[in-house]
C-alpha positions in Angstrom: -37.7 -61.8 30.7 -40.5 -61.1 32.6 -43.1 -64.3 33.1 -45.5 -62.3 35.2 -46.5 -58.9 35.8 -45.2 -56.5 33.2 -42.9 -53.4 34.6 -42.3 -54.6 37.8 -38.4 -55.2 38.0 -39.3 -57.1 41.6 -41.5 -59.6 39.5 -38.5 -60.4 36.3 -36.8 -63.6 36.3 -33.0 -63.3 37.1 -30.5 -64.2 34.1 -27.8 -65.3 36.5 -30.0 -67.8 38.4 -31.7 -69.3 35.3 -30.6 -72.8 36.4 -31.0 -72.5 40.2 -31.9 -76.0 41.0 -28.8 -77.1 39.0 -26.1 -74.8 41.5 -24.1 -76.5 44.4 -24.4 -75.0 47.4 -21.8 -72.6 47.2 -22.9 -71.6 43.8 -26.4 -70.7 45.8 -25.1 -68.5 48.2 -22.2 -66.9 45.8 -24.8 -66.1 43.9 -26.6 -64.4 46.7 -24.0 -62.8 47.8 -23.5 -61.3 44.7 -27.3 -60.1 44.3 -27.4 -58.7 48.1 -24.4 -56.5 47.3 -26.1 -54.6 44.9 -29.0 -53.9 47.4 -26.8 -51.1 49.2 -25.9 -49.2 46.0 -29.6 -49.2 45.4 -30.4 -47.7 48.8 -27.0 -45.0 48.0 -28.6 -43.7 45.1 -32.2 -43.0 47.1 -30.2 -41.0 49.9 -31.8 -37.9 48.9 -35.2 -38.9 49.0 -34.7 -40.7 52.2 -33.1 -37.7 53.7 -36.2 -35.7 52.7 -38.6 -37.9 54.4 -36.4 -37.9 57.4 -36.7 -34.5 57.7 -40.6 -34.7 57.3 -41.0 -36.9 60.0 -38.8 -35.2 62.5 -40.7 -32.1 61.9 -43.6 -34.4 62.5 -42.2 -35.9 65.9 -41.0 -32.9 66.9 -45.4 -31.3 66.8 -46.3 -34.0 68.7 -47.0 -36.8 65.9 -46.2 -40.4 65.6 -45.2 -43.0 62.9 -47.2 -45.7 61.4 -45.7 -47.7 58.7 -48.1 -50.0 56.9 -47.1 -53.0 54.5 -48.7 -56.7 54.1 -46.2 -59.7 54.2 -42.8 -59.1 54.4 -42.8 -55.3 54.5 -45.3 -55.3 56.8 -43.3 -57.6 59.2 -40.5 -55.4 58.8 -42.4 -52.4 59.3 -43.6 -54.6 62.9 -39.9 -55.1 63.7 -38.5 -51.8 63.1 -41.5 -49.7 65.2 -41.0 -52.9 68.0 -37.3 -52.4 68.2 -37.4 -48.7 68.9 -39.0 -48.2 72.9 -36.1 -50.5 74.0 -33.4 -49.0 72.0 -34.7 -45.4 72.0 -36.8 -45.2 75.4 -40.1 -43.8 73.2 -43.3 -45.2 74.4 -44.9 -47.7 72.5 -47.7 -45.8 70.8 -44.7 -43.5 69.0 -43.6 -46.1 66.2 -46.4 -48.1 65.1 -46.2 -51.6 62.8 -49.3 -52.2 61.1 -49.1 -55.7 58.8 -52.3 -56.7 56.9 -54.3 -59.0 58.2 -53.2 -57.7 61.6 -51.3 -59.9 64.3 -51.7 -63.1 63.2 -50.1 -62.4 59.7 -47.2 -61.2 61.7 -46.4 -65.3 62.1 -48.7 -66.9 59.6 -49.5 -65.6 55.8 -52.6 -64.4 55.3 -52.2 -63.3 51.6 -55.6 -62.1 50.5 -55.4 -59.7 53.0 -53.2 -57.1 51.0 -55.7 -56.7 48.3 -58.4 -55.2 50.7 -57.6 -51.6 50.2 -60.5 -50.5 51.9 -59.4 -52.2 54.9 -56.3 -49.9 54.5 -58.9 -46.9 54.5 -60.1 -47.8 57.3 -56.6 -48.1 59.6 -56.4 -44.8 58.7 -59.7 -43.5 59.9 -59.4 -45.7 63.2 -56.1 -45.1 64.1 -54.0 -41.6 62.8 -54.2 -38.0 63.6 -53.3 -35.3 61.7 -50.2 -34.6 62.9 -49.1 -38.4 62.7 -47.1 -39.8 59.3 -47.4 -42.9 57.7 -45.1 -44.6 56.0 -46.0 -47.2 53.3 -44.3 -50.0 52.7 -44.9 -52.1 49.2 -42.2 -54.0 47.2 -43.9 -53.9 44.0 -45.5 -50.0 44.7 -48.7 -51.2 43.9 -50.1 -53.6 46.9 -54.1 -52.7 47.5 -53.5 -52.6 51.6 -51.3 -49.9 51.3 -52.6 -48.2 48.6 -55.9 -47.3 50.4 -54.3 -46.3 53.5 -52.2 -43.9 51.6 -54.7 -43.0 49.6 -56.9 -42.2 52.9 -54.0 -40.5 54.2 -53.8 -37.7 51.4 -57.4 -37.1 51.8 -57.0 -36.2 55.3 -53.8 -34.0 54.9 -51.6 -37.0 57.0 -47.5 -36.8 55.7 -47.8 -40.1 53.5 -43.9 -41.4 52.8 -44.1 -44.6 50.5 -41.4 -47.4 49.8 -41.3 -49.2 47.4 -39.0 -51.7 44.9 -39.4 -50.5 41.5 -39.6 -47.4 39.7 -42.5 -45.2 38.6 -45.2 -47.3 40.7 -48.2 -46.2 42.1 -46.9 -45.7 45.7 -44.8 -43.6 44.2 -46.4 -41.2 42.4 -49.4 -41.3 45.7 -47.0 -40.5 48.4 -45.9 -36.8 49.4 -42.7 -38.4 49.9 -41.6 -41.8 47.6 -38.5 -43.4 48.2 -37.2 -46.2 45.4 -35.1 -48.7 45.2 -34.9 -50.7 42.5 -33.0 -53.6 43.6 -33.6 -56.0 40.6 -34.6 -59.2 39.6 -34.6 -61.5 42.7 -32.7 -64.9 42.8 -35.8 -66.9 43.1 -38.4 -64.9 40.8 -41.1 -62.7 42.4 -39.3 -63.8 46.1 -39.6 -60.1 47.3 -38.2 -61.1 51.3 -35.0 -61.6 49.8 -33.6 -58.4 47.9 -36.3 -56.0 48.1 -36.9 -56.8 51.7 -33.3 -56.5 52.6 -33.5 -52.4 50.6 -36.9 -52.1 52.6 -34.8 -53.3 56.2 -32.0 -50.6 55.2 -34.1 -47.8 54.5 -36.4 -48.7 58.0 -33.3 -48.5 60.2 -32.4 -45.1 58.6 -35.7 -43.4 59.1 -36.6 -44.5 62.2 -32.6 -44.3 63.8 -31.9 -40.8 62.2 -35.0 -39.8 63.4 -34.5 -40.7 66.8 -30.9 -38.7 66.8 -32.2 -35.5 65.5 -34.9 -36.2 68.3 -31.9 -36.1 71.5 -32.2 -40.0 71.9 -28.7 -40.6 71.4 -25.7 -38.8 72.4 -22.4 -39.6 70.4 -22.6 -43.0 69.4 -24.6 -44.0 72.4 -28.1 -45.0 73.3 -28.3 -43.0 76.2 -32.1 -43.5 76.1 -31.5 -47.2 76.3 -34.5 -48.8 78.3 -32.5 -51.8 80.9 -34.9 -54.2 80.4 -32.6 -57.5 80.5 -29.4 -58.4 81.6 -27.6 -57.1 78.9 -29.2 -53.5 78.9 -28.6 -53.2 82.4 -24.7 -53.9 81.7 -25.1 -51.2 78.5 -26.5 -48.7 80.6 -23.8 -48.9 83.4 -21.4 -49.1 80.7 -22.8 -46.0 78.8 -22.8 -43.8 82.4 -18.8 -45.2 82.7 -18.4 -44.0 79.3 -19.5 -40.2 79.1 -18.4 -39.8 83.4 -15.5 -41.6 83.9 -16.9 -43.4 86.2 -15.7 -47.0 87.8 -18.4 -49.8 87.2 -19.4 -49.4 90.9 -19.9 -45.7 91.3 -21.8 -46.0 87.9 -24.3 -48.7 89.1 -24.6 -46.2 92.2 -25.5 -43.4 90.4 -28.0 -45.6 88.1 -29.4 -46.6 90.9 -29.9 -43.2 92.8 -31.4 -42.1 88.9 -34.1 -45.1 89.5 -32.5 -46.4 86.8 -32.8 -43.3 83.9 -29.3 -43.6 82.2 -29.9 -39.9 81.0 -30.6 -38.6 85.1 -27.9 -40.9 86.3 -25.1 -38.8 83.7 -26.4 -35.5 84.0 -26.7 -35.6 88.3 -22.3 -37.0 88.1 -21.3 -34.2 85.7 -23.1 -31.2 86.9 -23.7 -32.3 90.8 -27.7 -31.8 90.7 -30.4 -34.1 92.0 -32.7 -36.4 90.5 -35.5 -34.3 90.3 -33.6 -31.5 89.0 -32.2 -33.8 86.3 -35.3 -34.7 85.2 -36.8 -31.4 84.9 -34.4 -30.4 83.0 -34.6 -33.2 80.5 -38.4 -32.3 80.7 -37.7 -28.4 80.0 -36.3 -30.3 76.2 -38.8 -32.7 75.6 -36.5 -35.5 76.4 -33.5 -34.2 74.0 -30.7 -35.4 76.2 -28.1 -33.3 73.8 -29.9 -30.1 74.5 -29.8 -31.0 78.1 -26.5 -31.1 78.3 -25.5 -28.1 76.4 -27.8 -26.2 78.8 -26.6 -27.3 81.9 -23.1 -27.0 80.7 -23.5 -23.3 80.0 -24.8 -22.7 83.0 -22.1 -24.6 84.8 -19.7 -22.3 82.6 -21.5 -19.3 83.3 -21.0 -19.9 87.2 -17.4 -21.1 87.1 -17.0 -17.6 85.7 -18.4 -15.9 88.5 
């Protein structure tokens, strides 16, 4: 039965957690369980549309554009995370995937809730900080949060990709964005709790725009982050470990060549396998806009050609 806003599966009260306060512990997080594996069948059956966005934004990436995603509350905090995770992972600069929360950085800790039903203040992101060729991505459990709506709204007007997430079916995000992605995860444990279920679908569908996109952009090769930027300890070991992996390397001749690439993970593989400088690595990975993929396939035909000769 729904106690609140009428339509909105992320606002119904959940049958199976009824009498809540009444579980054990273990019921609680049964019961959670439960709920959260439904999450991922949601996310299966949006594949497609997901995969069509992808593909939008890649073409976007690839004429020079950038990402915004937008939300208030917890999908604008995941929209924070995601764009913050990908310059270390990916080595983009940090003006490529952009987290924009309502209310702006101090929501990002503290919940300024009123903030999400300024939609003009959504406008006005827009105006103040996307181009044409940039996309934004909005992010709104229920489909219908003000913040968002007005920045996608905006976006439309000005011909900017709009791609909009959202928890239920049929909402207003939805039917605004050129690209709408839904899923409907359900009734949350607690009612109307949207960080739990819904935020979970919107963490899912983040990590496969923004990590597909990357791929089809040359940021990985195989299964590794050969973009990787060795910030901390632990990148530095990943980096060395990566050059190891693809060369063949020892750990010591890898740290040497990092080291002789000023610490570019890309330069350092491409000067072992083809026996070329660091300036000549680099140019290379400059002649294909930083697709390290692309890079390689070049070089190695040209190695091939010469071994012919």
């Amino acid at each position: 039965m729904d106690v609140t806003r009428p339509g909105l599966l992320t606002e119904m009260r959940n049958k199976n957690s009824e009498n809540l306060h009444r579980f054990t512990t273990m019921e609680i997080i049964q019961l959670m369980n439960q709920e959260d594996q439904k999450v991922a069948f949601a996310v299966e059956k949006a594949l497609p549309q997901i995969k069509d966005a992808i593909d939008a934004v890649v073409t976007s990436l690839k004429q020079g554009g950038r990402i915004f995603y937008i939300g208030a509350g917890t999908s604008g905090r995941l929209g924070v995370l995601d764009a913050s995770e990908c310059p270390p992972t990916f080595g983009v600069t940090n003006d490529l995937v952009n987290g924009i929360i309502a209310g702006g950085e101090k929501a990002i800790r503290y919940a300024v809730e009123d903030a999400e039903d300024d939609r003009e203040a959504g406008r006005e992101v827009v105006n103040q900080q996307l181009g044409p060729k940039d996309v934004l991505i909005g992010i709104a459990s229920s489909g219908r949060t003000p913040y968002v709506l007005g920045a996608v709204e905006r976006a439309n007007e000005r011909n900017i990709l709009t791609i909009g997430i959202a928890c239920n079916y049929g909402s207003e995000l939805a039917k605004m964005a050129k690209y709408p992605i839904e899923i409907p995860v359900g009734p949350e444990v607690i009612t109307g709790s949207t960080r739990l279920k819904a935020g979970t679908a919107q963490k899912m569908v983040l990590n496969m725009i923004s990590t597909a996109s990357m791929i089809k952009m040359g940021k990985v090769y195989k299964n590794l982050m050969v973009n990787v930027q060795a910030t901390n300890e632990k990148l530095r070991k990943r980096s060395i470990s990566i050059i190891q992996d693809i060369t063949g390397l020892d750990e010591s001749a890898a740290k040497e060549a990092n080291e002789k690439a000023n610490g570019d993970t890309r330069a350092a593989i491409l000067m072992v396998l083809f026996q070329i400088d660091f300036d000549t690595a680099i140019t290379v990975l400059k002649q294909h806009h930083g697709h390290f993929p692309n890079a390689m396939e070049q070089l190695q035909r040209q190695k091939a050609a010469k071994d012919l000769t």
